[in-house]
C-alpha angles and dihedrals in degrees: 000000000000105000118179106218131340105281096052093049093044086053089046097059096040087055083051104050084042094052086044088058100049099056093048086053093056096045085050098045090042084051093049082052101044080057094049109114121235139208110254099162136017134189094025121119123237105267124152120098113297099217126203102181114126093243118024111183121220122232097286095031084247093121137034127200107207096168137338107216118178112239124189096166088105095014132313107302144152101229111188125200111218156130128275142178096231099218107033096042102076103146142021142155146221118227110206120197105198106197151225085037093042098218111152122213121189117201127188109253116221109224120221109189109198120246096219092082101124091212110299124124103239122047148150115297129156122231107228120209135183099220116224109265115247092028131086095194112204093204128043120183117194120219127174079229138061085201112077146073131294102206085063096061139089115252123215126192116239105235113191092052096115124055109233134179109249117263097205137026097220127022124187120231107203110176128200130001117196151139090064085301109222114161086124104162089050098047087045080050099046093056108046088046080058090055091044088052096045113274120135106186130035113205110203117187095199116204086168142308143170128297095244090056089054089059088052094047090041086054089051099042092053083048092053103236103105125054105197109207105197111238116191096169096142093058085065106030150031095253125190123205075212113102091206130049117263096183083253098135095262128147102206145000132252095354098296085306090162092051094046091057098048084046080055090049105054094033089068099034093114104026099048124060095196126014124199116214112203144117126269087258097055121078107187090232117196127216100184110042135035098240150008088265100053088048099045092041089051090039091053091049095047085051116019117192092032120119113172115062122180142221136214108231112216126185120240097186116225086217086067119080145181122209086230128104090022097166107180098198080057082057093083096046121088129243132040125316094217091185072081103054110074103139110094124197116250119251110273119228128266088002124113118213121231127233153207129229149226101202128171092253082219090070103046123095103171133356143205126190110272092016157026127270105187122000143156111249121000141311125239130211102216111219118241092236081066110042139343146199102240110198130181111195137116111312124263093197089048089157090058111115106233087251088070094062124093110233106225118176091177079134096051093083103059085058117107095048087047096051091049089038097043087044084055091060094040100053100051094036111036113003 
């Protein structure tokens, strides 16, 4: 740019920078507009097949709808968690029915196909609608057209759409289990060490697992602990228990792990005042405090306004033992006795642990696995002398001599509650 003198290129650039804004103002403004739902019918009644199925695939099998949940934090929308192919999948869009005057209003969804992909074609992504104004539809169905028939589409319910008080304080996200899943005695383990520790609901998204498992999750879902979300990926998808592509074929990777747990998250946005992300192995153990509350309550009032708090994960391996809490009626049972495994491996170099999360369910927008992608607030890094993940599981030093590894019995003192609480399911489950 030639400029003669200061003041002429300083009023150049500010021209510049208006008329900048101004058309960034009006794309975005024409793009506000292009979302905005419209009447296409008016006077008809809702009809086509409400479904209630966990993954319902769109005609092409190129989306998926898991759940619509209604979200106002940032203005009154349908977000939908779901599956997309993130190429092929470039435009949708929601079909309101407003009743009791039946008019329906579509409206073009934005698609946000999450970052956290790892390569494969398909992955989570959340359809994003403007609702109609004066109207607080119950059913949504997604079409790629605005032009069609109603009566042809799948219908979904819109959970979210009531405030509720919560109904628990912590609720445990487990996603996904799969390859006929059978570590029995750890996951028993695993969840009565989360009701010791605080949590009142357990949420399962079950690809498949033993018989023997189904006993366990049918006693906890009498006793009203676990809440089993069926989770048939594989009937609709190539799935890998791999996280990251390996240019195998496959569609999507561990099961739709990332959209089950952003399904976890907004289903218990308003029934759940904290939820807890982690896998079926890891137990959030805490080393300061007695229990999930006290920590969270202490955590929220050393960073207010935060809502995502990580976890360093550490590796107790299953081929280390202890000669302790060697309960010979737990002998006959299968999976790992972690009362047992209280040698955990030392930090690598130059390697970062990952971590899990408890995160307030009502700030998070998407999430990854060890970490949030969009979110309301900050997020903490919770120090180790305060909690840990602690995850028994095969060891990823394996070369280590025994000698190497830190002895750590945080969990030891939870014993003697988990041994009378664990020996409760059993007996009336397994033994």
């Amino acid at each position: 740019m030639l400029c003669v003198g200061k003041k002429s290129c300083f009023a150049a650039v500010a021209c510049i920078i208006t008329l900048t804004s101004m058309v960034t103002l009006s794309y975005l403004r024409l793009q506000r507009l292009s979302h905005l739902p419209k009447i296409v019918q008016e006077g008809s009644k809702c009809r086509g097949k409400i479904t209630r199925d966990t993954i319902t695939p769109l005609k092409g099998n190129r989306t998926f709808v898991i759940t619509p949940y209604f979200d106002d934090r940032e203005s009154k929308v349908t977000r939908v968690i779901g599956i997309v192919h993130h190429q092929d999948v470039k435009q949708l869009y929601c079909w309101f029915c407003c009743q009791p005057d039946g008019k329906i209003f579509v409206a073009k969804a934005k698609i946000d196909v999450h970052s956290d992909r790892f390569g494969f074609p398909y992955g989570a992504a959340d359809i994003v609608c403007l609702e109609p104004e004066n109207c607080n539809p119950t059913h949504v169905a997604i079409h790629e057209s605005p032009e069609g028939n109603i009566d042809q589409l799948p219908r979904f319910e819109i959970k979210n759409r009531q405030a509720e008080p919560f109904s628990v304080n912590f609720t445990v996200c487990i996603s996904t289990m799969f390859g006929n899943y059978n570590n029995v005695l750890q996951f028993i383990q695993s969840v009565e060490m989360y009701k010791i520790l605080g949590a009142q609901k357990v949420v399962i998204y079950k690809n498949n697992c033993s018989h023997l498992m189904e006993k366990v999750l049918k006693f906890y879902v009498e006793e009203g602990t676990a809440e089993v979300i069926p989770w048939p990926i594989d009937s609709h998808l190539k799935v890998s228990s791999r996280w990251r592509f390996m240019q195998d074929g496959m569609h999507i990777g561990y099961y739709g792990q990332i959209t089950a747990l952003n399904d976890c998250v907004y289903r218990n946005m308003k029934r759940s005042k904290f939820v807890v992300l982690k896998d079926a192995d890891e137990i959030i153990l805490p080393l300061k405090y007695p229990d999930w509350n006290t920590m969270m309550k202490n955590l929220q009032e050393q960073h207010p306004g935060s809502g995502v708090f990580l976890f360093e994960n550490h590796i107790f391996p299953k081929n280390v033992f202890t000669d302790a809490f060697n309960i010979s009626s737990w002998n006959a049972v299968p999976g790992a006795n972690i009362l047992q495994h209280v040698h955990r491996e030392p930090d690598r170099k130059d390697v970062i642990n990952p971590r899990k999360m408890i995160v307030d369910p009502r700030k998070v927008i998407q999430t990854s696995v060890h970490s949030v992608l969009r979110a309301y607030g900050d997020s903490v890094y919770v120090p180790m002398d305060v909690a840990l993940v602690y995850h028994c599981r095969l060891p990823l030093q394996g070369n280590l001599p025994r000698e190497s590894l830190i002895r750590d019995t945080t969990l030891w003192r939870y014993n003697s509650s988990l041994i009378t609480n664990v020996n409760k399911v059993l007996y009336q489950t397994v033994l």
